[in-house]
C-alpha positions as CSV (number, residue, x, y, z in Angstrom):
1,X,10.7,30.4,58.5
2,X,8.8,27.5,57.0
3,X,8.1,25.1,60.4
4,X,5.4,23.7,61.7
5,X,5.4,27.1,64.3
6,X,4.7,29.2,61.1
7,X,1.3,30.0,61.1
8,X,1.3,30.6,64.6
9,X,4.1,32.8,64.9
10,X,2.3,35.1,62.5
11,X,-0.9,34.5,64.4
12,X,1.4,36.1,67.3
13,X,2.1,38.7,65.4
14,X,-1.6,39.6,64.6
15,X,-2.9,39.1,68.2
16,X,0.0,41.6,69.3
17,X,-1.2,44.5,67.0
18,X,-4.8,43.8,67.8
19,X,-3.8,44.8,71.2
20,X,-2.5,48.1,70.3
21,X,-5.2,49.4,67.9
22,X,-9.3,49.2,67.9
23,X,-9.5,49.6,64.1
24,X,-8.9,47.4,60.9
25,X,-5.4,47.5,59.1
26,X,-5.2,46.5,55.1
27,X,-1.5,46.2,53.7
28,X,-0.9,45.6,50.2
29,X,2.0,43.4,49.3
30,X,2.7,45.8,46.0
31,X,2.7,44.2,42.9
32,X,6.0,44.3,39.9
33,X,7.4,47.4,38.0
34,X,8.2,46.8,34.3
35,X,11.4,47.6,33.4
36,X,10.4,48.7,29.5
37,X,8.0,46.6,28.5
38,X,5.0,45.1,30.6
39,X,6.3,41.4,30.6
40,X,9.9,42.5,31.3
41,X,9.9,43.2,35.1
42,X,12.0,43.9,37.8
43,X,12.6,41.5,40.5
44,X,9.6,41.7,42.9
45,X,9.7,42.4,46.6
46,X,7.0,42.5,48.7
47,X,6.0,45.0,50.9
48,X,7.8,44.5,54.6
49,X,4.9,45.2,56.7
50,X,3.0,42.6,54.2
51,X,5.6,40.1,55.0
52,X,5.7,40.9,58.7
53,X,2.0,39.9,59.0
54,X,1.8,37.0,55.8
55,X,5.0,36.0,56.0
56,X,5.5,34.9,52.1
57,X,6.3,37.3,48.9
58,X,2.9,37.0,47.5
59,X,2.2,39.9,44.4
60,X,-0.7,41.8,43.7
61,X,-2.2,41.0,47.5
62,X,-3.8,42.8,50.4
63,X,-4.6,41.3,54.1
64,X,-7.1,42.9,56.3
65,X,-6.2,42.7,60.5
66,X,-8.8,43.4,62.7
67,X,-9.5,41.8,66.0
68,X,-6.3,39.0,65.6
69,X,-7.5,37.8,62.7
70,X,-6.4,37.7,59.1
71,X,-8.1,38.4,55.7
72,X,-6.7,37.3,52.8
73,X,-7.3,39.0,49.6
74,X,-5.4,37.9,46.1
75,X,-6.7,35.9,42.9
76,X,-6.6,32.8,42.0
77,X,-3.8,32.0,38.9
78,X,-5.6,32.7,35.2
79,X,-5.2,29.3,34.1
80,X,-3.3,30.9,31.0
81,X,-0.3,31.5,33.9
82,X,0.7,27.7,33.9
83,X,2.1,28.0,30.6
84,X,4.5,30.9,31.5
85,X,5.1,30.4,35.4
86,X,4.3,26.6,36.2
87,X,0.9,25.4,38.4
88,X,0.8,28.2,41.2
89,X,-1.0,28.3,44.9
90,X,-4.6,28.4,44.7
91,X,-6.2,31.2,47.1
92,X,-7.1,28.5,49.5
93,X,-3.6,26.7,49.5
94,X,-1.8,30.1,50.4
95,X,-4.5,30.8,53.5
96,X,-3.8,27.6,54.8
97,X,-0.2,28.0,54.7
98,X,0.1,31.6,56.1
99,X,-3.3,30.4,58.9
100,X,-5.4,33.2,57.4
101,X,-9.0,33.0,59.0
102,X,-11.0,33.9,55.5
103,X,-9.4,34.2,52.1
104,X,-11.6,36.1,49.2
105,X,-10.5,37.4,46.0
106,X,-9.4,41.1,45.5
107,X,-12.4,42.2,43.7
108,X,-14.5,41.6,47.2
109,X,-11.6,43.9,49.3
110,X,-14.0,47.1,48.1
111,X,-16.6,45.9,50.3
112,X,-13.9,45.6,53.5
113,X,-13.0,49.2,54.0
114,X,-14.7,50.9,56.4
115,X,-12.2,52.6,58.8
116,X,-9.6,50.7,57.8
117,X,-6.0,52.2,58.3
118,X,-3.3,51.3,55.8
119,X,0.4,52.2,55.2
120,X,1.4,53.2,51.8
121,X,3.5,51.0,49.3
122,X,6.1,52.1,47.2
123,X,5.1,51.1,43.9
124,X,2.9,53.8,42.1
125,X,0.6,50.8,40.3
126,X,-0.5,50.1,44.2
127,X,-0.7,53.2,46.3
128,X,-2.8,54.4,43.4
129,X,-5.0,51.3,44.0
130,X,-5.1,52.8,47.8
131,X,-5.9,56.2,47.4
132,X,-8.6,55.1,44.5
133,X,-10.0,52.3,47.3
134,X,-9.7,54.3,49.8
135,X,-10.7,57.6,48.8
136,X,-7.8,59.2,50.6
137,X,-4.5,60.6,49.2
138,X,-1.7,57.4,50.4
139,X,1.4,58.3,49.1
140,X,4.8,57.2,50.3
141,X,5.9,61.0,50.4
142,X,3.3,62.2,52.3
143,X,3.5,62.1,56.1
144,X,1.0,59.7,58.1
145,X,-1.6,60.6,60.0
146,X,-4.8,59.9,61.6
147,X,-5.1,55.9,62.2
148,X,-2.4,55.9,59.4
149,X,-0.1,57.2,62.1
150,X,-1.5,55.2,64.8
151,X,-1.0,51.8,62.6
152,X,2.8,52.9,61.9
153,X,3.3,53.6,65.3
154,X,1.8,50.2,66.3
155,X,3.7,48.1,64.0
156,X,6.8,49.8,65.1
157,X,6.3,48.9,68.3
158,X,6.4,45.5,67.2
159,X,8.9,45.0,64.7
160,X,11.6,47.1,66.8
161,X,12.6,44.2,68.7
162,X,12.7,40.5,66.8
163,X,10.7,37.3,67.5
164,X,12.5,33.9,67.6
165,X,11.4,33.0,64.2
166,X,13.0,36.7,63.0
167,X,15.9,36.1,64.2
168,X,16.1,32.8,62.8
169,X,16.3,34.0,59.6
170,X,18.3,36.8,60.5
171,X,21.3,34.3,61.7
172,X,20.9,32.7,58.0
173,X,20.8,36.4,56.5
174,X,24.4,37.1,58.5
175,X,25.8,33.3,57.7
176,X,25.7,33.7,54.1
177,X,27.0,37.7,54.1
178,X,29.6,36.4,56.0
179,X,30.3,33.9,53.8
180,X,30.0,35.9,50.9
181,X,32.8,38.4,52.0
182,X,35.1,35.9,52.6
183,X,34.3,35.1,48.8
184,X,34.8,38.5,47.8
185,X,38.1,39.0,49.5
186,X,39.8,35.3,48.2
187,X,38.5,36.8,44.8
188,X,40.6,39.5,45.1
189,X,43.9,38.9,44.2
190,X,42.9,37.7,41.1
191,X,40.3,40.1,40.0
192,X,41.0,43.0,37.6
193,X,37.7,45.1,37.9
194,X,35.9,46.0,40.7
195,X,32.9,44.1,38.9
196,X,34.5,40.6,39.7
197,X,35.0,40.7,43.4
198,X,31.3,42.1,43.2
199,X,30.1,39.0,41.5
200,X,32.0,36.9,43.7
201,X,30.7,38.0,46.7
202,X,27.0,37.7,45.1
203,X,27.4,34.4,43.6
204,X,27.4,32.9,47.2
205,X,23.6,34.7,48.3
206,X,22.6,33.5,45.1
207,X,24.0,29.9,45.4
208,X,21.6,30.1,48.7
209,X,18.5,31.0,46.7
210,X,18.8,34.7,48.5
211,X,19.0,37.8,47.4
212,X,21.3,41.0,47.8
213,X,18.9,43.1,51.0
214,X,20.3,46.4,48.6
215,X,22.3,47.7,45.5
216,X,25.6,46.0,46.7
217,X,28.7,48.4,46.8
218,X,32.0,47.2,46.1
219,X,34.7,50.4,45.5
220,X,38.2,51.9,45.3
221,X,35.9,54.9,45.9
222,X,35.2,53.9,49.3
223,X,34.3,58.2,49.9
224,X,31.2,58.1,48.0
225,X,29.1,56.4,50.5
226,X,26.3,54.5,48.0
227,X,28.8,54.0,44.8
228,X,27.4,51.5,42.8
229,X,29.6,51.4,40.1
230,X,32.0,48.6,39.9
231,X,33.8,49.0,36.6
232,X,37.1,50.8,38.2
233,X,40.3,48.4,37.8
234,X,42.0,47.4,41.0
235,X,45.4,48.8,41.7
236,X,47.9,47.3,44.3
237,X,47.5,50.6,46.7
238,X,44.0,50.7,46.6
239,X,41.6,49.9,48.9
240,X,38.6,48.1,48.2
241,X,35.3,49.2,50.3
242,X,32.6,46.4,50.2
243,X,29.0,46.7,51.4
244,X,27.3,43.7,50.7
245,X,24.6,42.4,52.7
246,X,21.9,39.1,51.8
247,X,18.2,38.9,51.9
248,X,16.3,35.4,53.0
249,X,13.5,34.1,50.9
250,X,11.1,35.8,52.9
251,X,12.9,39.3,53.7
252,X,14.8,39.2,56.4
253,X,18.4,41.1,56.1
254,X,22.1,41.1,56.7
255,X,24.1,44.1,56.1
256,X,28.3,43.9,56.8
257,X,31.3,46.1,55.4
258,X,34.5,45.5,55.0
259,X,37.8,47.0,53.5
260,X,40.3,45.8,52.9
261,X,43.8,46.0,50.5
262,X,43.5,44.7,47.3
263,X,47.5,43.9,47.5
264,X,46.7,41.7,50.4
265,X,48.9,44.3,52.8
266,X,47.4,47.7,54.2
267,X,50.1,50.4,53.9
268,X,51.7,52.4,57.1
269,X,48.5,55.2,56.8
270,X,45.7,53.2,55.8
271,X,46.5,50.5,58.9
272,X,46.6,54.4,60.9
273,X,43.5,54.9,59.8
274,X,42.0,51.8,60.0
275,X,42.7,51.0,63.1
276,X,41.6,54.1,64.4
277,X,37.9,53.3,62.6
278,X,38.7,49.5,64.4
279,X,39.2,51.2,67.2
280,X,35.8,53.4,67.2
281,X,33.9,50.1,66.2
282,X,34.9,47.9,69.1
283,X,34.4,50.6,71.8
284,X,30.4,50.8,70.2
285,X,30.1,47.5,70.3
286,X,31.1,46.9,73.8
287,X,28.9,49.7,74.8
288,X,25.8,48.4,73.7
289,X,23.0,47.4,76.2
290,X,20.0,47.7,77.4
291,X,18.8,50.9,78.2
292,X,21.4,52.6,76.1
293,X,20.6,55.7,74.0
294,X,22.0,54.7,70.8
295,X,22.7,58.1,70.2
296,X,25.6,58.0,73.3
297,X,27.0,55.3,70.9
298,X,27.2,57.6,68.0
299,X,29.0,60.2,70.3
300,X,31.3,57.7,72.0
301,X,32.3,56.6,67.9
302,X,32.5,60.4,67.0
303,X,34.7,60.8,70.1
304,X,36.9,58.1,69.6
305,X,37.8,59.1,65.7
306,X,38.9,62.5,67.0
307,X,40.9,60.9,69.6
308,X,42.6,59.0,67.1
309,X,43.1,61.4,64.4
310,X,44.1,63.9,66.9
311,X,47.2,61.3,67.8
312,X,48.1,61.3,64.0
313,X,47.9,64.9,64.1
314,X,45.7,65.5,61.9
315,X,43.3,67.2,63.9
316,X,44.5,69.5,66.5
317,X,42.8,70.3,69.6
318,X,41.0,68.3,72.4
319,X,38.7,65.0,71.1
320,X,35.4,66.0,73.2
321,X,35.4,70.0,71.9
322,X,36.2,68.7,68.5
323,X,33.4,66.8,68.9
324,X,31.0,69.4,70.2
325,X,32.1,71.5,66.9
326,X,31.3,68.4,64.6
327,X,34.8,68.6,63.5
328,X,35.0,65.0,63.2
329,X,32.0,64.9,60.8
330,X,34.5,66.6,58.1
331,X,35.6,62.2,58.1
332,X,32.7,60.8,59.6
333,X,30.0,62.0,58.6
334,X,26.9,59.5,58.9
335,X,25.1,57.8,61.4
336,X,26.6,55.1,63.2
337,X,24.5,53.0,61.8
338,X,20.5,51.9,61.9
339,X,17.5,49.5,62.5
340,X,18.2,46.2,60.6
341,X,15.1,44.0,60.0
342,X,13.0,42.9,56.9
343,X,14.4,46.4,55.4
344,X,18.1,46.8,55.2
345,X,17.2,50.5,57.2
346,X,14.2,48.9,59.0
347,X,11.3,50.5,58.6
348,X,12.7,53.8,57.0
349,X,9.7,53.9,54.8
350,X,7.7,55.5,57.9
351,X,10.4,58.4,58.2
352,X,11.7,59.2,61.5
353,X,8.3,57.5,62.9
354,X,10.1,54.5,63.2
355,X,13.8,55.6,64.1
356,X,12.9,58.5,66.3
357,X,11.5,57.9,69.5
358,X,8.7,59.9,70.5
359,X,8.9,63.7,70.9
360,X,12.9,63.8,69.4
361,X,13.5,64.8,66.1
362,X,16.6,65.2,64.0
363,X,19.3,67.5,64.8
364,X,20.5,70.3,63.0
365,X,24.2,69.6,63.3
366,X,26.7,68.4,60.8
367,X,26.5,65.1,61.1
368,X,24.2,64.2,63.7
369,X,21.6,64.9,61.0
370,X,22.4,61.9,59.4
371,X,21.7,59.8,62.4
372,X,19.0,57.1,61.6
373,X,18.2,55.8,64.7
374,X,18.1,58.2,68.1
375,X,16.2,55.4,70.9
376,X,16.9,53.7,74.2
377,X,18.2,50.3,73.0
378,X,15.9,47.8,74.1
379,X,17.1,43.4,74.1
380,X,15.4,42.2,70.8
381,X,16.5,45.2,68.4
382,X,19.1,44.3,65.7
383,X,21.7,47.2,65.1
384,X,24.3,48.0,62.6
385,X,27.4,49.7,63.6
386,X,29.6,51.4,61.2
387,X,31.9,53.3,61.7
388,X,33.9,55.1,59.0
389,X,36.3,57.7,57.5
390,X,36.4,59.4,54.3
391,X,38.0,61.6,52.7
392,X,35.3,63.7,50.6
393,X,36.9,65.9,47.8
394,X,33.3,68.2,48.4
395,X,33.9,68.6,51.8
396,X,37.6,68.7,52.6
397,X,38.0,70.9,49.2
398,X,35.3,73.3,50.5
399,X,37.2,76.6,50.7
400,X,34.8,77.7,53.7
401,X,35.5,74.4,55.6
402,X,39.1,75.1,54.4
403,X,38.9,78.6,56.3
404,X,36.9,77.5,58.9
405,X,38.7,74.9,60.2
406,X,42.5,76.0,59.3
407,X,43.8,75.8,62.9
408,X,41.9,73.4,64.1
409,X,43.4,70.7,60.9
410,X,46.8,70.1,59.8
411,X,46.1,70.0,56.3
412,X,50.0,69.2,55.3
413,X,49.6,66.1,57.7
414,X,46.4,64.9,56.2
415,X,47.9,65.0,53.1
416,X,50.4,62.1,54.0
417,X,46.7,59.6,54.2
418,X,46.0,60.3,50.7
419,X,45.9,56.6,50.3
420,X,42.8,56.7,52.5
421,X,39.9,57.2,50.5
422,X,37.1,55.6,52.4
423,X,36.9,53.0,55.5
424,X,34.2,51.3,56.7
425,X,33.5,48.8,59.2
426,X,30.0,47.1,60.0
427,X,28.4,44.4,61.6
428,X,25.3,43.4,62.6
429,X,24.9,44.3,67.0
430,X,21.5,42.1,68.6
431,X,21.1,43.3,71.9
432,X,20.1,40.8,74.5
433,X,18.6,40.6,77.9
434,X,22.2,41.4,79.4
435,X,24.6,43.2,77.1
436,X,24.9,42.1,73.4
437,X,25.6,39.2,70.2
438,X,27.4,40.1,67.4
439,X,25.7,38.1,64.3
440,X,28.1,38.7,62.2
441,X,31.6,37.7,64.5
442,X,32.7,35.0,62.2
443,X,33.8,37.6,59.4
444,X,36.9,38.8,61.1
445,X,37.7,42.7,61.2
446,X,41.4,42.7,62.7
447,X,43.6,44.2,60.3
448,X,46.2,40.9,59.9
449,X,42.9,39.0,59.5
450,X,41.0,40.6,56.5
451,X,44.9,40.6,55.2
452,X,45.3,36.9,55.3
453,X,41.3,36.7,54.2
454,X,42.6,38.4,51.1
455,X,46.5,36.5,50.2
456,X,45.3,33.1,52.0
């Protein structure tokens, strides 16, 4: 995002927000956690809606909005800090690059408070800082409100649809995911553990100076949806579920699944199944447009799983009532997918604030509950679909699902896709002025495909 339009893209961004609020906005960037020891920390990452507005990673930093204009508030290096981390930015060097109109050091931010909204950040060190500052409780459980809610609101109007120089970086956070599965699936023939495909597969983002955008999962136990264990050994029959997704230098992310067959060849049932997931994936994607209530698009996924594991016959009964009973949630049971930004679930720190529109709220049905996003999709918005099917040993064991469902799912079938453990399919859906552009097309999903990405 470093051009000579970078200043004045986050200028843009500034003069956009002071149109939708008549108050002052302070965001922390957040500052590191130590692991066990002060000096020993984890990897930092700044706070999103920092970045949105500064556009760098800077630690232990506020900036103050009001009117367009930008405040910046950090500390100049202790000159003991060249030792241990090299000559840094002075205060003054950083304003000039991110086109702040004043830049002051942190002790002065006291004396900038007045009616200033704020978002919390997740680290304890810095909402503490906020509720001290501010004399207010700010804590990322609580729920926003006041000009906390209206500043949330505000900046989710902005960042739900993507700037030119977002999706700039966007396109480099999908090139290098793509390229890293491709990495992860060559790797696999060879590969013993779980572990190695993993580091494969992350080797590439971090060749690119990027990071992973979340805990990358890489599984035989493609049913537990956030595994992130990798130390299982890979088997011929297996299936190996991988999540990975990269993070640009300044936040932007990627998030793709594949799965695919460790042997290089899906067997008879898991090619069933995965081309019924295939299946429920494309007829998403080709649905997406302007205008269109992402939640439809869950539905229409739902709708076409039960279609297709009603022609297996392992569900029995007509797709749309299955549906309507959230039968196929015993398989699928997430969202369709979600928001995809500077946060791998954009903007879930603000709760169903940001993927809600307003008035709805989440459903109470199997399922549907799990739905992250329910708004009209709008051109500029950056979408994950995933489908999936799992077989869940808590849910498909349950004796009261057992009972409840007994006519409606021919157990004794289902037992033939034992094979099937988890399948997911993702990519990353912009919609555009017309219809939509898949990000992530170059990492093919075809089932012959991701075989020869995996024996080629």
């Amino acid at each position: 995002m470093h051009t000579s339009t970078f200043p004045e893209t986050l200028r843009h961004r500034r003069q956009k927000l002071a149109t939708l609020i008549n108050f002052p906005a302070i965001l922390w960037s957040g500052s590191s956690s130590p692991r066990n020891f002060l000096a020993n920390t984890f990897p930092f990452r700044a706070n999103s809606h920092f970045l949105y507005f500064a556009g760098i990673p800077l630690q232990n930093a506020a900036i103050r909005l009001e009117s367009g204009n930008l405040q910046l508030f950090i500390d100049d290096p202790h000159p003991s800090s060249a030792l241990w981390h090299g000559e840094m930015p002075t205060r003054e060097e950083i304003a000039a690059t991110i086109g702040a109109d004043d830049a002051r050091p942190m002790a002065e931010l006291k004396d900038y408070l007045e009616n200033a909204a704020t978002l919390p950040v997740q680290d304890a060190a810095t909402w503490t800082q906020q509720t001290q500052l501010l004399d207010r409780w700010v804590l990322p459980k609580n729920q926003l409100a006041g000009i906390d809610l209206e500043l949330a609101k505000a900046i989710v109007s902005l960042r739900l649809t993507h700037d030119a120089a977002a999706l700039v970086e966007l396109r480099k956070a999908a090139a290098v995911s793509v390229e890293a599965h491709k990495a992860g699936m060559a790797a696999t023939p060879q590969a013993k553990l779980e572990a190695e495909v993993r580091a494969a597969m992350e080797a590439v983002i971090m060749s690119q100076n990027m990071t992973t955008a979340y805990t990358s999962i890489v599984t035989v136990h493609g049913e537990v949806l956030h595994n992130g264990h990798y130390y299982n050994s890979l088997q011929p029959g297996d299936l190996l579920l991988a999540d990975v997704g990269a993070e640009t230098e300044t936040g932007w992310a990627a998030d793709i699944t594949r799965t695919f067959p460790v042997s290089g060849k899906f067997s008879s049932t898991q090619r069933d199944i995965y081309d019924i997931v295939l299946a429920a994936h494309d007829a998403c994607i080709e649905n997406i447009a302007p205008g269109v209530e992402y939640a439809e698009i869950h539905l229409l996924a739902a709708t076409v799983i039960a279609e297709g594991l009603v022609d297996l016959g392992i569900l029995q009964g007509k797709p749309e009532d299955l549906v309507k009973m959230d039968l196929h949630a015993l398989f699928f049971p997430h969202g369709i997918g979600h928001l995809l930004g500077l946060d791998v679930h954009d903007m879930e720190d603000l709760g169903d604030v940001a993927g809600y529109d307003e008035g709805r709220s989440r459903s109470s049905r199997f399922g549907l509950s799990y739905l992250r996003l329910n708004r009209p999709l709008r051109p500029g918005m950056l979408v994950t679909i995933e489908p999936g099917f799992y077989q869940v040993p808590a849910i498909l064991n349950d004796p009261k699902t057992r009972s409840q469902y007994q006519y409606l799912v021919n157990w004794e079938r289902l037992e033939q896709f034992a094979d099937v453990r988890g399948i997911r399919i993702e990519d990353n859906v912009l919609v555009t002025e017309t219809d939509r552009e898949v990000l992530t097309a170059d990492l093919p999903n075809q089932a012959s495909a991701v075989e020869n990405l995996v024996v080629s």
